[in-house]
C-alpha positions in Angstrom: -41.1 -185.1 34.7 -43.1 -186.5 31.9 -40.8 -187.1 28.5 -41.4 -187.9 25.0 -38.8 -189.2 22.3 -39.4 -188.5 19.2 -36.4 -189.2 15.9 -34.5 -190.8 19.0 -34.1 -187.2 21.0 -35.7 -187.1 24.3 -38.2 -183.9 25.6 -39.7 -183.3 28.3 -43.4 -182.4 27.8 -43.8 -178.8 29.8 -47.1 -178.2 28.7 -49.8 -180.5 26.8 -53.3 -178.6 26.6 -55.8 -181.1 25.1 -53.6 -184.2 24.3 -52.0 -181.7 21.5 -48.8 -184.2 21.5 -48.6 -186.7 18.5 -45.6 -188.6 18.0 -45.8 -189.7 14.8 -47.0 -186.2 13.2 -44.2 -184.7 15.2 -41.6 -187.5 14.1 -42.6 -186.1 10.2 -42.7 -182.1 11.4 -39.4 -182.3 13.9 -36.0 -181.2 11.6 -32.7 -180.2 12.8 -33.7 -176.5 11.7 -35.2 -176.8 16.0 -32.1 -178.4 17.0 -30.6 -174.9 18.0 -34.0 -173.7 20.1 -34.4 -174.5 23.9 -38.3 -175.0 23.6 -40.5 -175.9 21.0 -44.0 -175.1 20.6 -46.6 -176.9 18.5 -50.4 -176.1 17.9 -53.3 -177.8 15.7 -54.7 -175.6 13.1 -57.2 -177.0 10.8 -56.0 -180.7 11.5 -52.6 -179.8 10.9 -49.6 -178.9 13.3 -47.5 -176.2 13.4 -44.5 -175.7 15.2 -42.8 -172.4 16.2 -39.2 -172.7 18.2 -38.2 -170.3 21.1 -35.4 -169.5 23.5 -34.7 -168.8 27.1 -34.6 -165.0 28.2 -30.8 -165.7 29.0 -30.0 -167.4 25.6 -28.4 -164.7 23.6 -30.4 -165.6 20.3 -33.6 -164.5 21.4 -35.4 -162.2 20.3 -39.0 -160.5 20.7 -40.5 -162.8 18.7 -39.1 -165.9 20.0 -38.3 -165.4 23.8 -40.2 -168.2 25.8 -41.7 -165.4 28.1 -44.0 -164.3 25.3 -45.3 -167.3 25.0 -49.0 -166.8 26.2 -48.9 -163.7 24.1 -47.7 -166.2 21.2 -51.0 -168.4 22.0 -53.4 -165.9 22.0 -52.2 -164.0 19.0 -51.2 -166.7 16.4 -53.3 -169.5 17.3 -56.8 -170.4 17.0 -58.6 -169.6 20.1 -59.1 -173.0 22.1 -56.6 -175.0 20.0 -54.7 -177.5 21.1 -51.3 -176.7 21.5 -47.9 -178.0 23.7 -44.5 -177.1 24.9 -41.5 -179.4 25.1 -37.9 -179.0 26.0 -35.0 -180.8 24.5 -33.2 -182.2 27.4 -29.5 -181.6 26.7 -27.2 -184.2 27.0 -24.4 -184.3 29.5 -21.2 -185.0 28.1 
């Protein structure tokens, strides 16, 4: 499992087309708004990136426009075509 730590929370990287992952951009973009979301999705859009949370299926706040399954729909439909774009996971902690 390959991981990434960004403002001292740990990932793991799910998905990374074209190197899309940038620590130190995602260190600036990353706020406790995604702290509540089990994935979080970024993509590059004229030079700058955007991030998007969603949730599991079984998680009861999702919705439509945030359930992880619609994620491919997400790329193709909100994203420029070829972009590059990744998926992380916050790996909960075990208390």
């Amino acid at each position: 499992m390959k991981k990434v730590t960004v403002n001292e929370v740990e990932y793991e990287i799910i998905k990374d087309e074209g190197d899309a992952i940038d620590k130190d951009v995602l260190a600036l973009k990353i706020t406790d708004y995604f702290d509540d979301y089990d994935y979080i999705v970024g993509d590059w859009a004229y030079g700058k990136l955007r991030l998007k949370g969603f949730y599991d299926s079984d998680n009861k706040k999702h919705s439509k426009i945030n359930d992880i399954v619609d994620l491919e729909s997400y790329i193709e439909n909100n994203c420029a075509y070829g972009c590059k774009w990744f998926q992380i996971r916050r790996i909960k902690e075990n208390k």
